[in-house]
VEXTOR-742638 format. One record per residue (C-alpha): residue number from 0; residue in one letter; x, y, z. Coordinates in pm, 1 decimal. Each point is the difference from the previous one (the first is absolute). Last residue first. Layout:
VEXTOR-742638
<atom><nuti>NUM</nuti><panu>a</panu><u>X</u><v>Y</v><w>Z</w></atom>
...
This chain:
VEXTOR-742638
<atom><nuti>162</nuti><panu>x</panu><u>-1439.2</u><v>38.3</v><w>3958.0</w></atom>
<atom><nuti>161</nuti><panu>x</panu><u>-93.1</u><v>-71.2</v><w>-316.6</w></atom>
<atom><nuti>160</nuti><panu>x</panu><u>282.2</u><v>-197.1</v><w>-231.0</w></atom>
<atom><nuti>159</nuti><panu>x</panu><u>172.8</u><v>196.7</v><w>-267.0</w></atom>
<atom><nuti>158</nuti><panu>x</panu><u>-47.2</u><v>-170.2</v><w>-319.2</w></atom>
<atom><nuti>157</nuti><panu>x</panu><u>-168.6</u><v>256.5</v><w>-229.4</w></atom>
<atom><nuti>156</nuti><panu>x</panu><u>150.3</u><v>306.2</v><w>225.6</w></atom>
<atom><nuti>155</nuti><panu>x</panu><u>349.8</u><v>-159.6</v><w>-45.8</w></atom>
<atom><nuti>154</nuti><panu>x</panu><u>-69.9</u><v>18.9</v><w>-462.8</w></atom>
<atom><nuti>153</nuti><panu>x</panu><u>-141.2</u><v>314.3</v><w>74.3</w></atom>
<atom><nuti>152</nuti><panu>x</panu><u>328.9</u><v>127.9</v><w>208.4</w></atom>
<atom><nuti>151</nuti><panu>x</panu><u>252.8</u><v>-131.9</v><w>-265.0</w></atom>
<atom><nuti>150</nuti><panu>x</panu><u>-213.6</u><v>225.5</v><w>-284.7</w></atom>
<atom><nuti>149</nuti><panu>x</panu><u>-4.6</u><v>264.8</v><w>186.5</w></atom>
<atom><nuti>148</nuti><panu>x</panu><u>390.0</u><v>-13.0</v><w>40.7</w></atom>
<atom><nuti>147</nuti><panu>x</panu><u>214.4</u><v>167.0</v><w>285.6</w></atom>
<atom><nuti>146</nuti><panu>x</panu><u>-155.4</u><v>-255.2</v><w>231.0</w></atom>
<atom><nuti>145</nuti><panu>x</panu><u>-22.9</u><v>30.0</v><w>421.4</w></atom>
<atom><nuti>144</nuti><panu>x</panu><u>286.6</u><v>40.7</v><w>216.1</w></atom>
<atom><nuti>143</nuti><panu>x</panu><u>-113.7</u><v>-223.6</v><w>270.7</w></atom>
<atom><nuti>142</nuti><panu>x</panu><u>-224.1</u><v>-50.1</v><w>372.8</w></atom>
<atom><nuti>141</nuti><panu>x</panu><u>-183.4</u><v>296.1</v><w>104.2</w></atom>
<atom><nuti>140</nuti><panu>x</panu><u>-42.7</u><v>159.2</v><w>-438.4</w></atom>
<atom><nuti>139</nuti><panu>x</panu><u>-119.9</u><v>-349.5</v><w>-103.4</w></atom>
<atom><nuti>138</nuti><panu>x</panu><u>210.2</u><v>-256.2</v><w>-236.0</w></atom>
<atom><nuti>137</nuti><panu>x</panu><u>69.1</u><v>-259.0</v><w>316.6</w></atom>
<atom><nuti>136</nuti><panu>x</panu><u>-409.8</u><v>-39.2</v><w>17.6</w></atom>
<atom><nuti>135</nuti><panu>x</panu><u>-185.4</u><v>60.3</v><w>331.4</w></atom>
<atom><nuti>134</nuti><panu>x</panu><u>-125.4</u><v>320.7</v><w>-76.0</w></atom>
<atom><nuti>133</nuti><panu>x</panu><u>-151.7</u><v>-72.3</v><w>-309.3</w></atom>
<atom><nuti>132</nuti><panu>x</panu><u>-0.5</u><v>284.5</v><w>-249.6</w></atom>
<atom><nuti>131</nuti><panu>x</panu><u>325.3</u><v>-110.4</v><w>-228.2</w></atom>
<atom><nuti>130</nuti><panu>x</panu><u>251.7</u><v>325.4</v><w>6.1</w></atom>
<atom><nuti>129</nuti><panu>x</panu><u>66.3</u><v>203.5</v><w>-253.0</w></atom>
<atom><nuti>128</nuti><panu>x</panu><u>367.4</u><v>186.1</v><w>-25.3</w></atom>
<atom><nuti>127</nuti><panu>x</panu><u>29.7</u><v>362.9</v><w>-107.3</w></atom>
<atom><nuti>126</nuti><panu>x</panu><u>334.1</u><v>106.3</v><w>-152.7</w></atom>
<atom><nuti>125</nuti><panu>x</panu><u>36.2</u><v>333.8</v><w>21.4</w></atom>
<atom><nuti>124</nuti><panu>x</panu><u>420.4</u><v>-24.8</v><w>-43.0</w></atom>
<atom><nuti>123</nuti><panu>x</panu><u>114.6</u><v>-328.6</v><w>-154.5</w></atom>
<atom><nuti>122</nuti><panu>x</panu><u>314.5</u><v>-157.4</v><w>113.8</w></atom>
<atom><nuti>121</nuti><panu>x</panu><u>-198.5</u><v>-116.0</v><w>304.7</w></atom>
<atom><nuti>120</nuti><panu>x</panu><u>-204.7</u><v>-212.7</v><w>-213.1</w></atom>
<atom><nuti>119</nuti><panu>x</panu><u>320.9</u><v>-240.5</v><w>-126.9</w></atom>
<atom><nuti>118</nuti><panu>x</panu><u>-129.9</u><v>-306.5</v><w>-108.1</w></atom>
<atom><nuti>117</nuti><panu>x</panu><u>-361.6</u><v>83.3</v><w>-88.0</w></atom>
<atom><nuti>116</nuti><panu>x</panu><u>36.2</u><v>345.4</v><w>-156.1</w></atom>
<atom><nuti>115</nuti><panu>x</panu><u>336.9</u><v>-65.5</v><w>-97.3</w></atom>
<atom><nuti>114</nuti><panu>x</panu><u>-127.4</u><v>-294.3</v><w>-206.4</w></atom>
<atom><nuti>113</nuti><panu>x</panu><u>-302.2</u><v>192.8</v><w>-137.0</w></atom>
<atom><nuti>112</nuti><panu>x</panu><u>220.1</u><v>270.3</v><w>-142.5</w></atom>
<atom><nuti>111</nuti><panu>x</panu><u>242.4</u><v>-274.2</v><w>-131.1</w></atom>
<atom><nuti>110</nuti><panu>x</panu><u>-296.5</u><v>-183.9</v><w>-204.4</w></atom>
<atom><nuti>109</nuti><panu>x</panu><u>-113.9</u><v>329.7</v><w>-157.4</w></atom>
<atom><nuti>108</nuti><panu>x</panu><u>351.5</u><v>72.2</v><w>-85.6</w></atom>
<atom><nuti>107</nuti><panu>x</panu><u>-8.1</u><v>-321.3</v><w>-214.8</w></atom>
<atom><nuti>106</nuti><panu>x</panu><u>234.3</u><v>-282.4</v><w>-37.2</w></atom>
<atom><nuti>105</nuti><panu>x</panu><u>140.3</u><v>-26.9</v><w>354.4</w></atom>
<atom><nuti>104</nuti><panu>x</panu><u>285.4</u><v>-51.8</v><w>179.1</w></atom>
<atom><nuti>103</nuti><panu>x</panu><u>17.2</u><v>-43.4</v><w>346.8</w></atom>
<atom><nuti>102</nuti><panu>x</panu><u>365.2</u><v>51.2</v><w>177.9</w></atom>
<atom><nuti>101</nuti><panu>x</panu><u>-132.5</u><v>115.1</v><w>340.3</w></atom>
<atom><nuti>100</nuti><panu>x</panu><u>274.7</u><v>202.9</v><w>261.4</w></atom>
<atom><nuti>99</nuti><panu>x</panu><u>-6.7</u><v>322.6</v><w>-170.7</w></atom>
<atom><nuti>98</nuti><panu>x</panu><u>-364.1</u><v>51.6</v><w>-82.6</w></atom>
<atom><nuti>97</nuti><panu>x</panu><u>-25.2</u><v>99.5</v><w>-336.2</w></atom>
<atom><nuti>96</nuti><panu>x</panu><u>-122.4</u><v>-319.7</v><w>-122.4</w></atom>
<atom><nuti>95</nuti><panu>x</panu><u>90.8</u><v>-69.4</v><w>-330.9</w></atom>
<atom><nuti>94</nuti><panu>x</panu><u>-171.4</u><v>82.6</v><w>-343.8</w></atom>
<atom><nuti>93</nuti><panu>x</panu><u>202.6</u><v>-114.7</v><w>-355.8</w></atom>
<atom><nuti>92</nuti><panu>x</panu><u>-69.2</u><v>-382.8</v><w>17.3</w></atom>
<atom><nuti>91</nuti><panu>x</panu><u>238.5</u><v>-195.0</v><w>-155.4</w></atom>
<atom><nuti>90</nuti><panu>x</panu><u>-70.7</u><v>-360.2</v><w>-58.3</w></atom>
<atom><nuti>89</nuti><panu>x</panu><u>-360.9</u><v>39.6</v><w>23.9</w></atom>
<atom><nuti>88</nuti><panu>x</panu><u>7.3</u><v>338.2</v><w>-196.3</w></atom>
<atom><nuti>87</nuti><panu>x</panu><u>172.5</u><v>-167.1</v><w>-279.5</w></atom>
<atom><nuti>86</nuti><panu>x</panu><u>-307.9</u><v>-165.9</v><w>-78.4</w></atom>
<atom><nuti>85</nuti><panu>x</panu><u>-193.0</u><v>341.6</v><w>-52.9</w></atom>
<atom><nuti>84</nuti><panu>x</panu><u>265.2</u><v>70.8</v><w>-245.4</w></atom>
<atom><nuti>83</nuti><panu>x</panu><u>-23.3</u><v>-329.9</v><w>-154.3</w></atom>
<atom><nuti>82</nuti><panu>x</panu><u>-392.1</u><v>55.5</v><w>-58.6</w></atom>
<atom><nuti>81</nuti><panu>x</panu><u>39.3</u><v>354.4</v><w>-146.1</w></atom>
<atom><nuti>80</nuti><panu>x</panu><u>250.7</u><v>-114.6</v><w>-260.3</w></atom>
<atom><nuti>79</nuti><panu>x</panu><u>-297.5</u><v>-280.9</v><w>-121.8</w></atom>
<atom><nuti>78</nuti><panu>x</panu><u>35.2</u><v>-381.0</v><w>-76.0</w></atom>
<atom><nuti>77</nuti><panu>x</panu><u>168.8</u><v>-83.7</v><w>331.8</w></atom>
<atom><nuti>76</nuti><panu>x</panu><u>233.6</u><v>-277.7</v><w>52.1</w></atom>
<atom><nuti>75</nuti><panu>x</panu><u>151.3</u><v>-81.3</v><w>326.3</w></atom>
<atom><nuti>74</nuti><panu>x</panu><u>370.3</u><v>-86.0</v><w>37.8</w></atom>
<atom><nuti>73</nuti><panu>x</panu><u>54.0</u><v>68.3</v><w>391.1</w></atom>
<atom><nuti>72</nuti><panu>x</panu><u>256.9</u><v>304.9</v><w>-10.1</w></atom>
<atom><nuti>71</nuti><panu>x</panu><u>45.4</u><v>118.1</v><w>-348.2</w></atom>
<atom><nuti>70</nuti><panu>x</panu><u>-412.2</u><v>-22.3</v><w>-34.4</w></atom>
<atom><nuti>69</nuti><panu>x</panu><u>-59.5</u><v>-79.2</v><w>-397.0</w></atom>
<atom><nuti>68</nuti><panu>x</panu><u>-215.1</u><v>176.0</v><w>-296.9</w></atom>
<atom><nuti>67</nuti><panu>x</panu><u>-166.5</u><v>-194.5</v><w>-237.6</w></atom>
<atom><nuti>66</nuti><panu>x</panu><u>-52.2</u><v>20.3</v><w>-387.0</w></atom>
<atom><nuti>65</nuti><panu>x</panu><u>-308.0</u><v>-160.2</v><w>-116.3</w></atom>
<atom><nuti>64</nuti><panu>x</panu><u>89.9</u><v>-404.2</v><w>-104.0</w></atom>
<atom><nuti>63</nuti><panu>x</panu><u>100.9</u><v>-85.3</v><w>-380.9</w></atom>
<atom><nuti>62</nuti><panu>x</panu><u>48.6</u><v>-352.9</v><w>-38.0</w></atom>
<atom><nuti>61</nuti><panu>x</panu><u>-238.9</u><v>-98.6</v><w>272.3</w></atom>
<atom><nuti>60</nuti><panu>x</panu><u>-245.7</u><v>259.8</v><w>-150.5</w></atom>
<atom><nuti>59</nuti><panu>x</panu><u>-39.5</u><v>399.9</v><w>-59.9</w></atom>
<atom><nuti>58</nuti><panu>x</panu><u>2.0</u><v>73.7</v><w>-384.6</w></atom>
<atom><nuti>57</nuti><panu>x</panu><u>182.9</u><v>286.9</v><w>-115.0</w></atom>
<atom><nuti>56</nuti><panu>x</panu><u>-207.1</u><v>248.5</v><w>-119.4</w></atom>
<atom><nuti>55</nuti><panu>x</panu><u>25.9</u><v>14.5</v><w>-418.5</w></atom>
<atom><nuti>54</nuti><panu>x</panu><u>-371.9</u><v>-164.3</v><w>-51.7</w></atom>
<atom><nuti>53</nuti><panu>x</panu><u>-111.8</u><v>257.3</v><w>299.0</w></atom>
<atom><nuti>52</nuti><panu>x</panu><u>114.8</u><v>252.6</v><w>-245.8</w></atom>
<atom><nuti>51</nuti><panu>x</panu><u>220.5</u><v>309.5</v><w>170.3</w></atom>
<atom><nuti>50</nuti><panu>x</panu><u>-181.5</u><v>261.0</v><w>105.6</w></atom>
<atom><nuti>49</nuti><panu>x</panu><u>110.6</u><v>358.4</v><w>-121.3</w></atom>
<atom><nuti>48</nuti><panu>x</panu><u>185.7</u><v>261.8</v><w>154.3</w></atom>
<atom><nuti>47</nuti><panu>x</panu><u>321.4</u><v>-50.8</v><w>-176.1</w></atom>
<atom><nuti>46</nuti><panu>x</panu><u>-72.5</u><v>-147.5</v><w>-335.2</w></atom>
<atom><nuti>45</nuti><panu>x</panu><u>143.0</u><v>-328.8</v><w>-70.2</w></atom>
<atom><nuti>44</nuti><panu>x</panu><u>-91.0</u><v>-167.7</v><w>-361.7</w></atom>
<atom><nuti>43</nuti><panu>x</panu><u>-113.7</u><v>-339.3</v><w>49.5</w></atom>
<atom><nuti>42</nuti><panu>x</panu><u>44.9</u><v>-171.1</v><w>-331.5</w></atom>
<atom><nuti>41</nuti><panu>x</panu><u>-351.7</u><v>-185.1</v><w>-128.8</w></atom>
<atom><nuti>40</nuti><panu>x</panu><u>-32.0</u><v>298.1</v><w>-206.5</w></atom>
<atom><nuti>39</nuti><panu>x</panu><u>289.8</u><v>-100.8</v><w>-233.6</w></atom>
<atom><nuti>38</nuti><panu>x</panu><u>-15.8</u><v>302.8</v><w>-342.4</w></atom>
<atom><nuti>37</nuti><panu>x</panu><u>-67.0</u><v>-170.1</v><w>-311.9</w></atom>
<atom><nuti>36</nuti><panu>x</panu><u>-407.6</u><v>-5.4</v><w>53.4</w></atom>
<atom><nuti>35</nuti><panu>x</panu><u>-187.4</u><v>-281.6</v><w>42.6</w></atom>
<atom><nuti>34</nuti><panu>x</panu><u>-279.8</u><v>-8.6</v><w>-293.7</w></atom>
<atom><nuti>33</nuti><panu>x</panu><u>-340.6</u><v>118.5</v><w>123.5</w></atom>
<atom><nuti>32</nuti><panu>x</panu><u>34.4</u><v>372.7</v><w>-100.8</w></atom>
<atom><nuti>31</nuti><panu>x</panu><u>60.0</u><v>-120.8</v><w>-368.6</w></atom>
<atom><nuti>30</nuti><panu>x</panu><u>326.0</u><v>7.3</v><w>-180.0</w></atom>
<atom><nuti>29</nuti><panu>x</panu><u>69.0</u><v>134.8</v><w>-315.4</w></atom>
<atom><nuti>28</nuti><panu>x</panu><u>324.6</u><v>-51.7</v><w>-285.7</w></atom>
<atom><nuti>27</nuti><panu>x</panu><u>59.4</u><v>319.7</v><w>-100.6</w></atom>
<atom><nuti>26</nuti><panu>x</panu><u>34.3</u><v>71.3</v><w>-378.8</w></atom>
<atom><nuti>25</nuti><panu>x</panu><u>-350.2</u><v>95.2</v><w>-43.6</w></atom>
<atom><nuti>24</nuti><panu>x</panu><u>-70.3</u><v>187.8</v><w>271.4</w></atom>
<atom><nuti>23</nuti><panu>x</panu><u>256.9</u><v>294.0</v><w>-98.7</w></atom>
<atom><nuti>22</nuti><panu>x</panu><u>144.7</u><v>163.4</v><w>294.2</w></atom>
<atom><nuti>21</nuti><panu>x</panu><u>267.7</u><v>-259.5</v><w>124.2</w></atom>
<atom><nuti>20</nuti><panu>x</panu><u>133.9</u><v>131.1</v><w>318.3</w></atom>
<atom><nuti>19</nuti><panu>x</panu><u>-178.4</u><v>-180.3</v><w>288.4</w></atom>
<atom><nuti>18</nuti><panu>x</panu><u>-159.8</u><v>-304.3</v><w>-168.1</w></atom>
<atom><nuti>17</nuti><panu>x</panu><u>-396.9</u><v>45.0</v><w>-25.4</w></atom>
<atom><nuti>16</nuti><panu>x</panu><u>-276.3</u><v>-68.2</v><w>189.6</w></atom>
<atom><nuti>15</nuti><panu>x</panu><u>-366.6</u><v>-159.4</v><w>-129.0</w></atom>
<atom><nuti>14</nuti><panu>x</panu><u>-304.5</u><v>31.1</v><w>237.0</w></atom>
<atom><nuti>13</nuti><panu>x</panu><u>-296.8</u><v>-249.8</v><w>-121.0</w></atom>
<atom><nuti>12</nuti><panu>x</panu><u>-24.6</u><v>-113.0</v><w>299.1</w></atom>
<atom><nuti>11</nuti><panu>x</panu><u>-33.2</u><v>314.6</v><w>152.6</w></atom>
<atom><nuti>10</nuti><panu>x</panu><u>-310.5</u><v>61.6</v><w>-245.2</w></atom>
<atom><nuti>9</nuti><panu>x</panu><u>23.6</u><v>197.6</v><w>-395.2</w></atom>
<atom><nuti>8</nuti><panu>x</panu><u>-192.0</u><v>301.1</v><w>-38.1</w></atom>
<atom><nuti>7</nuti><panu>x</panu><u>-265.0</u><v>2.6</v><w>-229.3</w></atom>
<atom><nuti>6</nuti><panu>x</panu><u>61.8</u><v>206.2</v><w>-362.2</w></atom>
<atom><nuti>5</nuti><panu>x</panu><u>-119.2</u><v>297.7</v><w>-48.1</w></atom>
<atom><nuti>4</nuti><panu>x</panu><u>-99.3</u><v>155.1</v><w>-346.7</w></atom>
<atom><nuti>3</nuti><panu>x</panu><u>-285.4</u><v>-176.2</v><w>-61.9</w></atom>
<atom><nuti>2</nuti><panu>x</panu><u>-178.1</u><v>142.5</v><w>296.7</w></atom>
<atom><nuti>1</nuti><panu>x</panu><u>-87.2</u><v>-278.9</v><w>314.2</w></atom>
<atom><nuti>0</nuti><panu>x</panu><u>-351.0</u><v>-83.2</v><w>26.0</w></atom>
């Protein structure tokens, strides 16, 4: 039982505000925390570092398409910096041959290593070369040059008739 000297508080709903500056309660007129307030919330209010509202995002749509980036040389369009650049290696590509008489390009230094490798083996110093196991074969160490690539000998192995 509560003492007759308290009174019960009052719920959230209940909750009465009053105007900024007037300090007596009865001349202000009041508003209740479910009213709208004066101040436009529905404003977006831009605050570096924060997200913007997907209901402010530009919609994405025939009238509004994603922004696209374009090849200068064929016209392709690529959605992503990183894909164009990786285009522009086909047109361009920044690894050549450094054999004197071959002018292969090549995208990737991985795929110039293997071409000198294969192409031009006597550029390379300690280069071993595998040879197919039959002795009648044009790939054996009696009769040819062999492979410079594992891979290129497996694939003769596999159909390499017996002899």
């Amino acid at each position: 039982m509560l003492a007759p000297d308290t009174q019960p508080r009052s719920s959230h709903q209940d909750h009465v505000t009053y105007s900024q500056g007037i300090e007596d309660p009865s001349q202000s007129s009041l508003s209740t925390s479910s009213e709208t307030p004066d101040f436009p919330f529905d404003e977006f209010i831009d605050v570096p570092g924060t997200p913007i509202p997907p209901s402010l995002q530009p919609q994405l749509g025939p009238k509004n398409p994603p922004p696209t980036l374009s090849c200068d040389i064929c016209g392709k369009s690529f959605a992503r910096r990183r894909e164009l650049n990786g285009h522009l290696k086909q047109h361009n590509p920044p690894f050549s041959c450094p054999v004197a008489t071959c002018s292969s390009r090549f995208r990737y230094r991985k795929d110039c290593s293997r071409h000198v490798k294969s192409r031009h083996p006597e550029t390379v110093p300690g280069l071993q070369r595998l040879h197919c196991p039959n002795a009648g074969c044009k790939h054996s160490v009696e009769r040819g040059s062999g492979f410079t690539r594992v891979d290129h000998l497996t694939r003769h192995v596999e159909k390499c008739p017996r002899r």
